[in-house]
N, CA, C and O atoms as CSV, one atom per row, in Angstrom:
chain,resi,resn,atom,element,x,y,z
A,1,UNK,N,N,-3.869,3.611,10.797
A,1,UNK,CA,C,-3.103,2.489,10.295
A,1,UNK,C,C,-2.979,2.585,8.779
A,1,UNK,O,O,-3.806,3.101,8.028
A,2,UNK,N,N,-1.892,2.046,8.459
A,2,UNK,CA,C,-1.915,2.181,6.761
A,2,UNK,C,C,-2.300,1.769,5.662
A,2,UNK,O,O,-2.072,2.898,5.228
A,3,UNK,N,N,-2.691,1.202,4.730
A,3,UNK,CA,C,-3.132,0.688,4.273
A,3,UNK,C,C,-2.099,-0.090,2.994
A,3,UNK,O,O,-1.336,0.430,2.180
A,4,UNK,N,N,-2.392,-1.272,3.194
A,4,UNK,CA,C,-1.686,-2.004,1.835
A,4,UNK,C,C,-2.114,-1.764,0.328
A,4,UNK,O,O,-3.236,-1.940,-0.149
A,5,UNK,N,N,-1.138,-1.388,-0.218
A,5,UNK,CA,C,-1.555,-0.801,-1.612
A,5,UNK,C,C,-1.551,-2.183,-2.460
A,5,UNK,O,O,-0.673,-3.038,-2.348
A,6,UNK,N,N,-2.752,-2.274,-3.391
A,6,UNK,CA,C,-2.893,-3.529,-4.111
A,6,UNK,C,C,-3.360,-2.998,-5.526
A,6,UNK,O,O,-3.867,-1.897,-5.742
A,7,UNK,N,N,-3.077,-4.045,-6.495
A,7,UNK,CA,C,-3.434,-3.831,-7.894
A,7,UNK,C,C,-2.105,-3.360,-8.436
A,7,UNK,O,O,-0.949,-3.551,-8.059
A,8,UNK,N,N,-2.716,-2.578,-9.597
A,8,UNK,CA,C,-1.273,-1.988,-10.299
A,8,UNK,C,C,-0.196,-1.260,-9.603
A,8,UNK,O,O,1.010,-1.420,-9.788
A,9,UNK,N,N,-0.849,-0.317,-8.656
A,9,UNK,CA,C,-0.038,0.283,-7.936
A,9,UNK,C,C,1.430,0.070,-7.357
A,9,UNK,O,O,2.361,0.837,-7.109
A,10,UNK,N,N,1.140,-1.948,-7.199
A,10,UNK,CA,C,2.218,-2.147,-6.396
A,10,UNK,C,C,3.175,-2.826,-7.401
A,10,UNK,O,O,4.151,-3.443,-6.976
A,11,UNK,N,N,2.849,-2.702,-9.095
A,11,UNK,CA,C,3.465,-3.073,-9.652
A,11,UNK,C,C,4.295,-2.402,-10.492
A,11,UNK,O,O,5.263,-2.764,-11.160
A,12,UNK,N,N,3.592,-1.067,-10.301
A,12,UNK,CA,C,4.618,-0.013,-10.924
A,12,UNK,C,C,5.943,0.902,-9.888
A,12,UNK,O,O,5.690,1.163,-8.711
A,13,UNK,N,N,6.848,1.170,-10.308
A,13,UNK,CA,C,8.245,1.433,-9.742
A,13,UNK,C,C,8.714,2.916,-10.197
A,13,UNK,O,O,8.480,3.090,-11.393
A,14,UNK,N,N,9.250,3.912,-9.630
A,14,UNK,CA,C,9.988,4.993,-9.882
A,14,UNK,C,C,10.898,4.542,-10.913
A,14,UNK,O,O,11.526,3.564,-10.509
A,15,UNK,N,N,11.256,4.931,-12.261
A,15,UNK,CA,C,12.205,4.438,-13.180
A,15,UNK,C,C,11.710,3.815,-14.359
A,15,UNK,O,O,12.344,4.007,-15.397
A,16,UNK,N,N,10.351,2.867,-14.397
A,16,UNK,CA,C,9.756,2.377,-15.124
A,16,UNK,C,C,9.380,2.769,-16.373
A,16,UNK,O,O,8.971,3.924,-16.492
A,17,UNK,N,N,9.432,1.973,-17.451
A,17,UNK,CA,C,8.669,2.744,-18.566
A,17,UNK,C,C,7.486,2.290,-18.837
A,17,UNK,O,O,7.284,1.103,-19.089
A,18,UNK,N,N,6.352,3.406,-18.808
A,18,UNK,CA,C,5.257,3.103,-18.999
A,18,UNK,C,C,4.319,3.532,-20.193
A,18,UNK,O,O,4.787,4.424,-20.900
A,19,UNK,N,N,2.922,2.988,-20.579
A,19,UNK,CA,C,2.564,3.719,-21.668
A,19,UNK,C,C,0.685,4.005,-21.161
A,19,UNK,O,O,-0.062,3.157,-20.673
A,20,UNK,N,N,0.298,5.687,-21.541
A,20,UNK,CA,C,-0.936,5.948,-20.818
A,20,UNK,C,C,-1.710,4.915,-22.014
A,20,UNK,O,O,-1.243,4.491,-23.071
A,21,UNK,N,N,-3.484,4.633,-21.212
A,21,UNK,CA,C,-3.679,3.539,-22.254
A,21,UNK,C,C,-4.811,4.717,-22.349
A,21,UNK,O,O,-4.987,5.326,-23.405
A,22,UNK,N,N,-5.501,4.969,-21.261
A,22,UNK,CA,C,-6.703,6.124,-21.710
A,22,UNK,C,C,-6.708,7.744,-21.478
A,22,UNK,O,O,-5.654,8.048,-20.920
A,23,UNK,N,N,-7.210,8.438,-21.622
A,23,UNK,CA,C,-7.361,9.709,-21.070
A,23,UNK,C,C,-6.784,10.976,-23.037
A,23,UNK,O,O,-6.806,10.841,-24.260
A,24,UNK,N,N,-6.450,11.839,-22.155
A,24,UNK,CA,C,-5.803,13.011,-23.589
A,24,UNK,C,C,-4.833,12.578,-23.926
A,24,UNK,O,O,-4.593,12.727,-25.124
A,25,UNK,N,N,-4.165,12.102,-23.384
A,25,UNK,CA,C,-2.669,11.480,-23.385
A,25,UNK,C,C,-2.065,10.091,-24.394
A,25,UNK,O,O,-0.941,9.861,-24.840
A,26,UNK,N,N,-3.598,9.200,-24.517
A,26,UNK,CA,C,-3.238,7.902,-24.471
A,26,UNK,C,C,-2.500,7.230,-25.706
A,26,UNK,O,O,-3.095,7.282,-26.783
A,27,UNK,N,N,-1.514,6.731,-25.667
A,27,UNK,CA,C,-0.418,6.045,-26.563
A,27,UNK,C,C,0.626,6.722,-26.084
A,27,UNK,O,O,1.618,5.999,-26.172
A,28,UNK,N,N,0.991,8.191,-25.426
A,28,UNK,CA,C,2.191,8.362,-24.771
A,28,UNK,C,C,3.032,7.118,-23.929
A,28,UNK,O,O,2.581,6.172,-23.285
A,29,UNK,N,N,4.289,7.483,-24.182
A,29,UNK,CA,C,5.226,6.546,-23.319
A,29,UNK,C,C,5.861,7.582,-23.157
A,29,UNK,O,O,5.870,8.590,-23.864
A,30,UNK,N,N,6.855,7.184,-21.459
A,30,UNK,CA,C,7.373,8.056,-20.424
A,30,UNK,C,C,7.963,7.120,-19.198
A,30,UNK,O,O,7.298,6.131,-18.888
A,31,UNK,N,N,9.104,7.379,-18.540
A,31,UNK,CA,C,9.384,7.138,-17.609
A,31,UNK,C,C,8.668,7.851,-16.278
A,31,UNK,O,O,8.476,9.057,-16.124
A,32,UNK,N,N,8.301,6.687,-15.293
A,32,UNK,CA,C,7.721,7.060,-14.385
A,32,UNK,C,C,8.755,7.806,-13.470
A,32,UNK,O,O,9.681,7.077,-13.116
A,33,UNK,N,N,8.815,9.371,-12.911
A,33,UNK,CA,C,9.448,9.989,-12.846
A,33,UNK,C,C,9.492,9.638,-10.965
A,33,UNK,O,O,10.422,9.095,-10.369
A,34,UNK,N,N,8.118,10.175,-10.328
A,34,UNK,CA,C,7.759,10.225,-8.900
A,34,UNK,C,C,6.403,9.469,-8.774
A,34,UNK,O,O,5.448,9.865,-9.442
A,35,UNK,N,N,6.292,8.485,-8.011
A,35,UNK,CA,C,5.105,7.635,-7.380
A,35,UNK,C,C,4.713,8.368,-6.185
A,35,UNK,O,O,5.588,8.686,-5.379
A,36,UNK,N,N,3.390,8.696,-5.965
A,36,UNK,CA,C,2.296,8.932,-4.982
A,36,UNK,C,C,1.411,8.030,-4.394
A,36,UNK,O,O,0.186,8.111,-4.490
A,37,UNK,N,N,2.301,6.787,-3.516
A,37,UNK,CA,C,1.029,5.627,-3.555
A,37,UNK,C,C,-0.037,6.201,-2.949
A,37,UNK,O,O,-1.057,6.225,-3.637
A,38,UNK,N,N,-0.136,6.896,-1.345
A,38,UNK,CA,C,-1.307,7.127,-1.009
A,38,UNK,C,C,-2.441,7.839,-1.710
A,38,UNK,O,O,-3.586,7.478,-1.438
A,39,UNK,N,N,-2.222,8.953,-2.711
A,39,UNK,CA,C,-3.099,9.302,-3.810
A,39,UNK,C,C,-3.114,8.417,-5.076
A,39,UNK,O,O,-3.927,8.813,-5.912
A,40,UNK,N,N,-2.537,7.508,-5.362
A,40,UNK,CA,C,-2.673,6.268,-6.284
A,40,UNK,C,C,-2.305,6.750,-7.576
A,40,UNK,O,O,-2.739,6.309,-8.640
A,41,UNK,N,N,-1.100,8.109,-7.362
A,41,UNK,CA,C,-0.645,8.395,-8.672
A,41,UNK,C,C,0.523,8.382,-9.004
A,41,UNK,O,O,1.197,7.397,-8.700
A,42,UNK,N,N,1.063,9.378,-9.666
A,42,UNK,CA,C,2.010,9.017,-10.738
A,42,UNK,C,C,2.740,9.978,-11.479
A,42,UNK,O,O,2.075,10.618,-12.293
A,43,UNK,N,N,4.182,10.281,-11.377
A,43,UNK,CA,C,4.247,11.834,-12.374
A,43,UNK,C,C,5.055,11.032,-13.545
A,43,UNK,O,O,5.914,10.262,-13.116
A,44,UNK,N,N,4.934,11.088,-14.675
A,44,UNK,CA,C,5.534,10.247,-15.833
A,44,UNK,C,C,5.967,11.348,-16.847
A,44,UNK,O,O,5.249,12.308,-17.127
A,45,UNK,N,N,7.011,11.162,-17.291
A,45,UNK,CA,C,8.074,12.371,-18.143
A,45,UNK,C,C,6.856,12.783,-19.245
A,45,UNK,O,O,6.032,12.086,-19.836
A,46,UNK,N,N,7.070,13.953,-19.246
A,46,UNK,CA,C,6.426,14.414,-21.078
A,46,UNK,C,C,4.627,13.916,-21.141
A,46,UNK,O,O,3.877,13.862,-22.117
A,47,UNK,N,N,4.373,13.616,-19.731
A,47,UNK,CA,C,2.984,13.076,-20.461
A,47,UNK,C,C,1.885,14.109,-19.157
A,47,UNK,O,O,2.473,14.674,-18.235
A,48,UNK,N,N,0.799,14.181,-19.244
A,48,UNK,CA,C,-0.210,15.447,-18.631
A,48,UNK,C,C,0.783,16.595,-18.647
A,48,UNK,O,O,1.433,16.745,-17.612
A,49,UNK,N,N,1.014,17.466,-19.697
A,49,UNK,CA,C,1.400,18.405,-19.738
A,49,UNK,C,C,0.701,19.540,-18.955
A,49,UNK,O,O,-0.499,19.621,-19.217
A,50,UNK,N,N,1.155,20.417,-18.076
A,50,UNK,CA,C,0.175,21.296,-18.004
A,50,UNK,C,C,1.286,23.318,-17.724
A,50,UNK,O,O,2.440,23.546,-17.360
A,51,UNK,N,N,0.508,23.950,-18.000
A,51,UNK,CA,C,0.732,25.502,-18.326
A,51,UNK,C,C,0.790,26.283,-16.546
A,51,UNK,O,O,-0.265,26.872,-16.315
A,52,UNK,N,N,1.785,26.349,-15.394
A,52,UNK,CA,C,1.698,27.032,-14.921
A,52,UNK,C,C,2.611,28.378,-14.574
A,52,UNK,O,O,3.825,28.180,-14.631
A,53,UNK,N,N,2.320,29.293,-14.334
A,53,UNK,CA,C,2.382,30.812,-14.105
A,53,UNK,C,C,3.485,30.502,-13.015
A,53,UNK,O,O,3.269,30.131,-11.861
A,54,UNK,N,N,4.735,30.731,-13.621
A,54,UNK,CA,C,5.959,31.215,-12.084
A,54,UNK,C,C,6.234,32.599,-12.091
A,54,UNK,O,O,6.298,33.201,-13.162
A,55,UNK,N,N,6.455,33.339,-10.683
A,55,UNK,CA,C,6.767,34.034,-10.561
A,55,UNK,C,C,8.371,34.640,-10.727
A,55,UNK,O,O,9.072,33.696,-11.092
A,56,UNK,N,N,8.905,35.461,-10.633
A,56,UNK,CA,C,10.183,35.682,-11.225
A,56,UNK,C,C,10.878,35.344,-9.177
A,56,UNK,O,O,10.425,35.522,-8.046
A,57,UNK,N,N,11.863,34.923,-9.659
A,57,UNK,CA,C,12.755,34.777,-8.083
A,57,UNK,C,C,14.036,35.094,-8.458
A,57,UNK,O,O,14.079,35.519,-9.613
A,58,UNK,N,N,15.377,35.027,-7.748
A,58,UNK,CA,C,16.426,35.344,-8.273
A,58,UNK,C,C,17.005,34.194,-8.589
A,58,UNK,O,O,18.125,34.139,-9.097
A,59,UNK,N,N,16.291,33.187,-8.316
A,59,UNK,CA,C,17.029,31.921,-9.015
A,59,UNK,C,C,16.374,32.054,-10.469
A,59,UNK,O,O,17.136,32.225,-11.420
A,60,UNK,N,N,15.169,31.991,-10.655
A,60,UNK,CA,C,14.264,31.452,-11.540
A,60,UNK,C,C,13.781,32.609,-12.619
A,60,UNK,O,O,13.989,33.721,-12.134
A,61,UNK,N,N,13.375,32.653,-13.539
A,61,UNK,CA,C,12.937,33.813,-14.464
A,61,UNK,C,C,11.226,33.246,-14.487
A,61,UNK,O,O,10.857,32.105,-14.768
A,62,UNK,N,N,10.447,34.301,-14.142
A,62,UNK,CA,C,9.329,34.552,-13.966
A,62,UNK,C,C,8.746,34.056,-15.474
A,62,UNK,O,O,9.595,34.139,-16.362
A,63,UNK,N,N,7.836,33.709,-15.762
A,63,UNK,CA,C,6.846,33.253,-17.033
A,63,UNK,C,C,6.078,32.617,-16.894
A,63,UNK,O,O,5.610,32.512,-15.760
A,64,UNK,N,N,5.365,31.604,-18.337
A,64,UNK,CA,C,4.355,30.495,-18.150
A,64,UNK,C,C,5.119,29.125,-18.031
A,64,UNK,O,O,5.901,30.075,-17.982
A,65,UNK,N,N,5.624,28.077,-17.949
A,65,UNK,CA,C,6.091,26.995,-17.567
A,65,UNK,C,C,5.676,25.934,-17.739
A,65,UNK,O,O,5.056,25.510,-16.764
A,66,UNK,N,N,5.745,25.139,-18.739
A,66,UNK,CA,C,5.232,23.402,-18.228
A,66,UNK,C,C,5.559,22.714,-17.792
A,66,UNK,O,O,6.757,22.718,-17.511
A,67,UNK,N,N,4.743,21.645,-17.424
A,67,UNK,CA,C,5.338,21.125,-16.254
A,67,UNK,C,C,4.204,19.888,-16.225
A,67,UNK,O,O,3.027,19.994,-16.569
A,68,UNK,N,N,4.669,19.057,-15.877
A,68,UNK,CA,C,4.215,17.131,-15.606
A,68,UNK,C,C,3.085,17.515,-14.724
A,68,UNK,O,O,3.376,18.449,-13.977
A,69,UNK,N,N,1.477,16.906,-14.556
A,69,UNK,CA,C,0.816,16.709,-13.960
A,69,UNK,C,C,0.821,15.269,-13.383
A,69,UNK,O,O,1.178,14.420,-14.200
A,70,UNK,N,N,0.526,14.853,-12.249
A,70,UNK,CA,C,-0.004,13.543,-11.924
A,70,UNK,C,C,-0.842,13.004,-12.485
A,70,UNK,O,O,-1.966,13.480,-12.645
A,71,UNK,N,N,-0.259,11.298,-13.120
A,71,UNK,CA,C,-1.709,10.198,-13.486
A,71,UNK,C,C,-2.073,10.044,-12.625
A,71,UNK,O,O,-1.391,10.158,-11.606
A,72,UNK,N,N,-3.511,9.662,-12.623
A,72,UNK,CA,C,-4.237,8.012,-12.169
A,72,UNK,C,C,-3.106,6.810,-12.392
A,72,UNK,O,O,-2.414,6.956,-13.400
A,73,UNK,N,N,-2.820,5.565,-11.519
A,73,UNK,CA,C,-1.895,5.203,-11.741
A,73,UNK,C,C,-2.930,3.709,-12.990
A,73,UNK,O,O,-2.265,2.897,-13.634
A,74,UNK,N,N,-4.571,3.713,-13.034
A,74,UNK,CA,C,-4.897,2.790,-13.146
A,74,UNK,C,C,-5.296,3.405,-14.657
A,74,UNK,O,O,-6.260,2.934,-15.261
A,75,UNK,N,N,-4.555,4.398,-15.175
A,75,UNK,CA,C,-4.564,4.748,-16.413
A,75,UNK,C,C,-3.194,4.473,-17.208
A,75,UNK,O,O,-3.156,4.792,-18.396
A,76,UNK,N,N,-1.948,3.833,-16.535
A,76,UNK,CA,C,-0.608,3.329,-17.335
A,76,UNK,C,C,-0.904,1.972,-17.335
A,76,UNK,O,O,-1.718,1.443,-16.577
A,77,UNK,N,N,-0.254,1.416,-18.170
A,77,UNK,CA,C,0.525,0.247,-18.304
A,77,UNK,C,C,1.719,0.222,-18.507
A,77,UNK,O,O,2.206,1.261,-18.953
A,78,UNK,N,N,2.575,-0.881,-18.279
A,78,UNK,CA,C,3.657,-1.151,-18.650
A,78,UNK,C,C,3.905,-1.554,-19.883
A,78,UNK,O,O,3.094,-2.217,-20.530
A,79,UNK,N,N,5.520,-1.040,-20.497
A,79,UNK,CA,C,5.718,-1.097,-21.658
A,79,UNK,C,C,6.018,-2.779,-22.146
A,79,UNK,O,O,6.196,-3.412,-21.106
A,80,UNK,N,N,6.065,-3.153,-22.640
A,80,UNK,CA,C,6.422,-4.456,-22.927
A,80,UNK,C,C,8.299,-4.838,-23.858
A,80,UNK,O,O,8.533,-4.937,-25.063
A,81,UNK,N,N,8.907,-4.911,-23.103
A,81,UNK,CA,C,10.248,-4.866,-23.533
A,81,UNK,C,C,10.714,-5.066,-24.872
A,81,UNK,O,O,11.674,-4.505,-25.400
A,82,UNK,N,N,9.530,-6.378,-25.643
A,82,UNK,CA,C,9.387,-6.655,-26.706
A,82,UNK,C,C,9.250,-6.358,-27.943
A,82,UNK,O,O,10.017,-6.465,-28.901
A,83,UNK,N,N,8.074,-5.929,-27.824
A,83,UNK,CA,C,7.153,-5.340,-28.263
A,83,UNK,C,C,6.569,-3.632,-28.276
A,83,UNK,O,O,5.633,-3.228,-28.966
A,84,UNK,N,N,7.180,-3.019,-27.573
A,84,UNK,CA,C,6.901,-1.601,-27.363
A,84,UNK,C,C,5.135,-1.619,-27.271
A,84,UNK,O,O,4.845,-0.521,-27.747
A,85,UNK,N,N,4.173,-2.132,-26.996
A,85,UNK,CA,C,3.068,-2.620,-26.334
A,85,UNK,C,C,2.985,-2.507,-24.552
A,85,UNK,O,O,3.819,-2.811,-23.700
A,86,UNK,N,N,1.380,-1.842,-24.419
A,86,UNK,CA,C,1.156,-2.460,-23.396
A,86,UNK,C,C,1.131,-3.550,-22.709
A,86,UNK,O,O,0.498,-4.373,-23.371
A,87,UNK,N,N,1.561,-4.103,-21.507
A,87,UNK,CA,C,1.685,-5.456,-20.828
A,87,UNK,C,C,0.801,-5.294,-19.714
A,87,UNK,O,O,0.368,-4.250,-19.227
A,88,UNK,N,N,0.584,-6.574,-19.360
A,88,UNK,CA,C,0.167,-6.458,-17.869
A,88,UNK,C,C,1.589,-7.507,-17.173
A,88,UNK,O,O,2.118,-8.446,-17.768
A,89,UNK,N,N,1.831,-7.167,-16.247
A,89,UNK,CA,C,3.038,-7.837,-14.775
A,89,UNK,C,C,2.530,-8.868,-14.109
A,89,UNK,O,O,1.524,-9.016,-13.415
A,90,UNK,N,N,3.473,-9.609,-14.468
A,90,UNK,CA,C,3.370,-10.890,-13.345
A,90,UNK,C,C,4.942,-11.043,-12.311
A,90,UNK,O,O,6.112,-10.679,-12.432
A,91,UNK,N,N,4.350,-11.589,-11.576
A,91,UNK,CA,C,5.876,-11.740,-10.360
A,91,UNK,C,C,6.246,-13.427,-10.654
A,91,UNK,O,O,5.357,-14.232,-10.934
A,92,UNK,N,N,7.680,-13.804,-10.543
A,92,UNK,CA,C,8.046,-15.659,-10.208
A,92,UNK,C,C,9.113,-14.936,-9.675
A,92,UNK,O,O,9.509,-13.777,-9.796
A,93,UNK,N,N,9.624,-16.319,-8.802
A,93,UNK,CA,C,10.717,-16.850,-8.397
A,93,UNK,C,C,11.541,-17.513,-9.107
A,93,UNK,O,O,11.143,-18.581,-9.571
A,94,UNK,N,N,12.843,-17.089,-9.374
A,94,UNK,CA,C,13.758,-17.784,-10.348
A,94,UNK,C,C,14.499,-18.651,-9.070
A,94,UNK,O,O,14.238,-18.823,-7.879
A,95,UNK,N,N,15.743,-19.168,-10.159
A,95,UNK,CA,C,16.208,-20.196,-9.659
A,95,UNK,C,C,17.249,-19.959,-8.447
A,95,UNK,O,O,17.554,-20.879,-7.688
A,96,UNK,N,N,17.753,-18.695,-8.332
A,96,UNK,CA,C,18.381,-17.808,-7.458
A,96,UNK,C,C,17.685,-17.325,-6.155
A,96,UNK,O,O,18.307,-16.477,-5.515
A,97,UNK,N,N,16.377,-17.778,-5.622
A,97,UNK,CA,C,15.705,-17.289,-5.205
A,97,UNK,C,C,14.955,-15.459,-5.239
A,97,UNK,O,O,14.358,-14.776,-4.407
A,98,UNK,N,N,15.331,-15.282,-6.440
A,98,UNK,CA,C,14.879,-13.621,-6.558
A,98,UNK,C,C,13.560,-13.912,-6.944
A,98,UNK,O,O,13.241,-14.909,-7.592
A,99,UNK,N,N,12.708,-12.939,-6.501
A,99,UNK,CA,C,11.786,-12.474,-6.751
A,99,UNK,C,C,11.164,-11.572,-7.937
A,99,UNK,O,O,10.646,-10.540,-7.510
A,100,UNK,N,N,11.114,-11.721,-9.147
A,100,UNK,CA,C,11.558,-10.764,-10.183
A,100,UNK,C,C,9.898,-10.428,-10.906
A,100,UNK,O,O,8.950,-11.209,-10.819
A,101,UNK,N,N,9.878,-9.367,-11.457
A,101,UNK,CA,C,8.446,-8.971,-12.218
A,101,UNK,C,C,9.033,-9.412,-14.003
A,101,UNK,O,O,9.950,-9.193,-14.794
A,102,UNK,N,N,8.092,-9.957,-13.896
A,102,UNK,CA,C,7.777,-10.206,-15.823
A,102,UNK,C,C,6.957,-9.610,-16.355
A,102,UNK,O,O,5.957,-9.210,-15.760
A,103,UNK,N,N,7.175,-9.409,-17.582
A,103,UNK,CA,C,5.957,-8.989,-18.941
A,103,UNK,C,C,4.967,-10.080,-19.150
A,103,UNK,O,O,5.465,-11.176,-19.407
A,104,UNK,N,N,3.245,-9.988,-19.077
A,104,UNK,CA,C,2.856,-11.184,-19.130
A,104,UNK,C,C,2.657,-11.851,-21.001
A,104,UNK,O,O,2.294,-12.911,-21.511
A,105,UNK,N,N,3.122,-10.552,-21.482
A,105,UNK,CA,C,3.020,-10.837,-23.146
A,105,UNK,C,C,3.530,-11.674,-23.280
A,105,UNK,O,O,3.110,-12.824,-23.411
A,106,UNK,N,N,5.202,-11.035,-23.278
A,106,UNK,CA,C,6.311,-11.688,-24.079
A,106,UNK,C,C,7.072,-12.600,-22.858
A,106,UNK,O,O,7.968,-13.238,-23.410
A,107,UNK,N,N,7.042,-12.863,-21.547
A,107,UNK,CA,C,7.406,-13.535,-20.744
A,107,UNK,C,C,9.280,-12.815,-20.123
A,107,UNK,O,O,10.250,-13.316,-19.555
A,108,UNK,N,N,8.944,-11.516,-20.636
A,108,UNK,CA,C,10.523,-11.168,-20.439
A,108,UNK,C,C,10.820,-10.550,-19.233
A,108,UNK,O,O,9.909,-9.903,-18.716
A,109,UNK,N,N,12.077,-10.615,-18.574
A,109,UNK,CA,C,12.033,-10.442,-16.819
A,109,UNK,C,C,12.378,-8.560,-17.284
A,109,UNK,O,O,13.004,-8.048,-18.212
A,110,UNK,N,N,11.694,-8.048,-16.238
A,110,UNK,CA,C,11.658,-6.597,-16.134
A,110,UNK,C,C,12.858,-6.129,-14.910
A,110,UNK,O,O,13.918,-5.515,-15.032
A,111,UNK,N,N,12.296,-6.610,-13.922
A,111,UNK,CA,C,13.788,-6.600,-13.209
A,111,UNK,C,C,15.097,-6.877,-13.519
A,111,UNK,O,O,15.128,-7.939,-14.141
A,112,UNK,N,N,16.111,-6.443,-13.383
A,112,UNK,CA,C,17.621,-7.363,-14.033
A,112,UNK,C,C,18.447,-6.899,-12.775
A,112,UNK,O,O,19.624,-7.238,-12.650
């Protein structure tokens, strides 16, 4: 059976801009590129850089390569629209009945 993903996980989105808060990385900002909920990660543009070895193909030219590693997803935050700051997310109901995520800083709707 599956399991319901809770915490940040379910607050971060493919598209998002996020910023790492700890690790080698931290003060990078990046769009969250690909989400991994069941491993609880994360591939985010330009940030865990890492060095791997391709082989040559006839599409591809053989060399060393970088290339995006997966976060921890409980190592981003969200950017704060405002502020270019970390946020933490809150969810309301507007007057439309949508369901929308906010910045809990600056109170600004993240969804549009």
């Amino acid at each position: 059976m599956a399991e319901k993903i809770k915490g940040i996980g379910a607050r971060i989105k493919k598209g998002d801009r996020v910023i790492v808060i700890t690790g080698r990385d931290k003060g990078r900002k990046g769009e969250i590129l690909k989400m991994m909920p069941k491993e609880e990660r994360a591939l985010v543009s330009g940030v865990n850089m890492v060095k791997r070895h391709q082989r040559q193909t006839a599409r591809v030219q053989g060399g060393i390569v970088n290339k995006e590693a997966p976060v921890h997803i409980s190592n981003l935050a969200h950017v704060d629209p405002k502020t270019g700051g970390p946020t933490r997310i809150g969810f309301k109901v507007l007057g439309d009945g949508r369901k929308v995520r906010f910045a809990r800083k600056s109170g600004d709707v993240i969804d549009v």
